[in-house]
TIBAVEX-5981 format. One line per field, with one value per residue (C-alpha): residue number from 1; x, y, z. Coordinates in steps of 0.05 Angstrom, whole numbers, plus 5000, padded with zeros to 4 digits. Example, Ala and Ser with C-alpha at 12.3 -4.5 7.8 and 13.67 -1.06 7.14 Angstrom:
! residues 2
seq <- (1 2)
px <- (5246 5273)
py <- (4910 4979)
pz <- (5156 5143)
***
This chain:
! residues 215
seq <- (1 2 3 4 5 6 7 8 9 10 11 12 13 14 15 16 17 18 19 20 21 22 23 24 25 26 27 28 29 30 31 32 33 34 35 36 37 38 39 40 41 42 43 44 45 46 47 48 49 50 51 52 53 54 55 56 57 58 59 60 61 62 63 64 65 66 67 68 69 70 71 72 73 74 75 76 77 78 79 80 81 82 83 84 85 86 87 88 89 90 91 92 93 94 95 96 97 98 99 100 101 102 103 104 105 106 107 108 109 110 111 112 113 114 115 116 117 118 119 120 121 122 123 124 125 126 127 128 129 130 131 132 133 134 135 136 137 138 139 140 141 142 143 144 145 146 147 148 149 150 151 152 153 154 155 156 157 158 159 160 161 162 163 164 165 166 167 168 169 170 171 172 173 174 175 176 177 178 179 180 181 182 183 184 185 186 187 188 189 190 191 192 193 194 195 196 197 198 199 200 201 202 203 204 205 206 207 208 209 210 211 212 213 214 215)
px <- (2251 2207 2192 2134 2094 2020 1982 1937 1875 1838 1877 1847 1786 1774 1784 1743 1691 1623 1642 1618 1637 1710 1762 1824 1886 1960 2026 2068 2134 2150 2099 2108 2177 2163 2111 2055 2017 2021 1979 1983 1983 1918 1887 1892 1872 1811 1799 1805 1755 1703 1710 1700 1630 1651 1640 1705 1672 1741 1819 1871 1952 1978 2041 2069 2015 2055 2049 1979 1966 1969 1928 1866 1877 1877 1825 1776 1779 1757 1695 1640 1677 1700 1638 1604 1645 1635 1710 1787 1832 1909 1966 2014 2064 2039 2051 2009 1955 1955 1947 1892 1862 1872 1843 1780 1719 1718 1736 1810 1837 1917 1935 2008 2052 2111 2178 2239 2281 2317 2365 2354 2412 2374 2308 2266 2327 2326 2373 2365 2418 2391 2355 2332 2363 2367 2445 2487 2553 2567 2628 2658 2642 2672 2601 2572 2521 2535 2464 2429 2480 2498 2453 2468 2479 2546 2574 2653 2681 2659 2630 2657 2626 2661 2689 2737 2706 2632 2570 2557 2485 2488 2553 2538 2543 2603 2606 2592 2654 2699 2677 2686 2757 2771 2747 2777 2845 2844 2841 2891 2833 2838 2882 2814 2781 2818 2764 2704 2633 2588 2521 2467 2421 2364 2324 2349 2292 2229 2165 2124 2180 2172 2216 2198 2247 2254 2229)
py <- (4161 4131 4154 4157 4189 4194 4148 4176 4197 4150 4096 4130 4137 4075 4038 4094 4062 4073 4120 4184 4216 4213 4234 4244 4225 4251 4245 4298 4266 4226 4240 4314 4316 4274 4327 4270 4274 4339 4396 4422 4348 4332 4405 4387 4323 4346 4396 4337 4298 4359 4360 4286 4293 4265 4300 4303 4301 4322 4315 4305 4311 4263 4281 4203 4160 4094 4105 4070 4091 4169 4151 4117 4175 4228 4196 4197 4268 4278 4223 4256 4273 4199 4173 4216 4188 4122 4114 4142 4160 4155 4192 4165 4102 4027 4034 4094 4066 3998 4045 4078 4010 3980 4047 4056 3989 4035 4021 4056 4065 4083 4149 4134 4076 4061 4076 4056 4073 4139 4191 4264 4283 4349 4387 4339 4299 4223 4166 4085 4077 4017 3954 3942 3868 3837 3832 3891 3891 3965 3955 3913 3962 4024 4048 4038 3983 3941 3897 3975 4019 3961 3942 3874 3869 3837 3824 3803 3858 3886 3849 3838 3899 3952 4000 4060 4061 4058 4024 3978 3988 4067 4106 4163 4122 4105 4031 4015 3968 4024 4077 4022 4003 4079 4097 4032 4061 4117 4092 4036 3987 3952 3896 3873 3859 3791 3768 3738 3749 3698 3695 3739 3699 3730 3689 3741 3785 3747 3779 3802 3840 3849 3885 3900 3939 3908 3960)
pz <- (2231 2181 2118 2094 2024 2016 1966 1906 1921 1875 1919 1981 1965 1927 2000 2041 1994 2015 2074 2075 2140 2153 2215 2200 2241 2224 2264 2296 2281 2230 2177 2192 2174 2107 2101 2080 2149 2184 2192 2123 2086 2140 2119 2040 2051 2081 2027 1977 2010 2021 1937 1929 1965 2037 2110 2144 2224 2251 2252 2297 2294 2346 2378 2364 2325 2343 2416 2427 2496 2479 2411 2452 2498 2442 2401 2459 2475 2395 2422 2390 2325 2310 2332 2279 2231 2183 2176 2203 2150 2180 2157 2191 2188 2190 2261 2271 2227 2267 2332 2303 2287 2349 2401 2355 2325 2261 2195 2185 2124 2109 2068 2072 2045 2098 2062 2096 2164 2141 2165 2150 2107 2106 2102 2040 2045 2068 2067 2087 2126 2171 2147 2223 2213 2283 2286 2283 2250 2245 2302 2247 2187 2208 2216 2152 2136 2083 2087 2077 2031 1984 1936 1942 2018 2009 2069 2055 2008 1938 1884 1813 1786 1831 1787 1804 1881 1843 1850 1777 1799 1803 1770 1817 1882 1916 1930 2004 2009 1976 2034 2093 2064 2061 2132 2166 2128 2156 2237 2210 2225 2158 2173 2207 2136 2137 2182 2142 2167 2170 2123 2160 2210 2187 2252 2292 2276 2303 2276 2293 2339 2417 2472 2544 2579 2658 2706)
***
């Protein structure tokens, strides 16, 4: 999922500027889970903008903001509300707020910054575990991701500053090498750590991205 916090509110309203009427747009998924754009972030956020001296014409939680067909679709039956308003404030991810942008000629303005891929760990808990890098190496990492969990996305073993199975850049995390030597040990899969991997081929990951599944 993607995580997601909300900006300050002097940020947000510095770039709702001059707009006084304002819809607001949050996401049923992802920013509900980071709590920073579901029905209780959207319902303070409206509160804060009642007290700044704005109208807020209407709000909407959209069941997946980055899915731009059901967004247009969605929007549209709010018609009247965002047409009332000057501008759409989105609390969702930069792929929600891009959906927004694209389904509505209004000025739309982004209450969230974009964090990171993350796993829950648990409830308010969230971990980068993916970097999303075009070429997957996981089959030869025992699972764990290197280019994410280590800080310096070494690819070929630990660095010099490994110290007693610990990160030199944080003595409270265990260094990504040390737990894929560990785990590889344990299915007897170590001897494969011989094998060098190449430098990442960062071309892989063309951008802006596309996929179209064949029908």
């Amino acid at each position: 999922m993607i995580i997601s916090h909300i900006k300050p509110l002097e940020s947000i309203l510095s770039a709702l500027d001059n707009s006084r009427s304002v819809f607001i747009v949050g996401c049923a998924k992802c920013a509900t889970v980071c709590k920073s754009g579901g029905e209780e972030e959207v319902w303070q956020m409206q509160e804060a903008l009642i007290s700044s001296g704005r109208e807020v014409t209407g709000s909407i939680i959209i069941d997946e903001a980055c899915h731009m067909l059901r967004v247009g679709r969605d929007l549209r039956g709010k018609q009247q509300m965002v047409d009332d308003a000057d501008a759409l404030l989105v609390m969702a991810c930069g792929a929600g707020i891009q959906s927004v942008a694209a389904a509505v000629p209004k000025k739309t303005v982004a209450a969230l910054d974009s964090m990171f891929l993350g796993n829950i760990k648990r409830f308010g808990q969230f971990e980068q575990k993916c970097s999303l890098c075009g070429e997957c190496i996981l089959s030869e990492t025992a699972g764990i991701c290197p280019v994410t969990t280590c800080p310096k996305g070494l690819l070929n073993g630990p660095c010099g500053g490994m110290d007693a199975g610990r990160c030199e850049t944080d003595s409270e995390a265990e260094c990504a090498w040390a737990q894929i030597f560990a785990k590889m040990a344990e299915s007897g899969s170590h001897k494969n750590l011989t094998e060098t991997i190449p430098p990442k081929n960062y071309a892989k990951i063309p951008k802006p991205g596309k996929l179209i599944l064949p029908k």
